[in-house]
N, C-alpha and C positions, 0 to 999 in steps of 0.2 A: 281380547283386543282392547276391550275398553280400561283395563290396568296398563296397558304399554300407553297410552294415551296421558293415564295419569301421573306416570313416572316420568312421563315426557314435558308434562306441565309443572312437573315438578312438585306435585301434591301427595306423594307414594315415594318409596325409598327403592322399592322389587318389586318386577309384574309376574312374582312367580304362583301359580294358580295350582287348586290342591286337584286329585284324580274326581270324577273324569272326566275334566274341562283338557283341551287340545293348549301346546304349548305353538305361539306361532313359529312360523319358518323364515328363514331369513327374507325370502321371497318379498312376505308376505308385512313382513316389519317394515323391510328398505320401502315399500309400498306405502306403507302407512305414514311412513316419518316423509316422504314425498307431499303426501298429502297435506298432511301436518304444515311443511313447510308453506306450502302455495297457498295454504288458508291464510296464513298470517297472523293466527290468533293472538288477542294482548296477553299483558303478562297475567298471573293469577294475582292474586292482592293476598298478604299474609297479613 
């Protein structure tokens, strides 16, 4: 979870994780980017 996070912030390019960490489910994504959104976090600084 915490690489769809970062690829969400835009700091990762892929949240794709190697075995045998779990790949999330759409569920579970749509969940998280909800989250994400209602946080309102600033942008990241490059």
């Amino acid at each position: 979870m915490h690489k769809e996070v970062l690829v969400r912030r835009g700091l990762i390019a892929d949240a794709a994780v190697r075995s045998p960490a779990a790949v999330l489910d759409d569920a579970t994504r749509a969940c998280l980017h909800t989250l994400l959104d209602e946080l309102e976090l600033p942008d990241v600084p490059r």
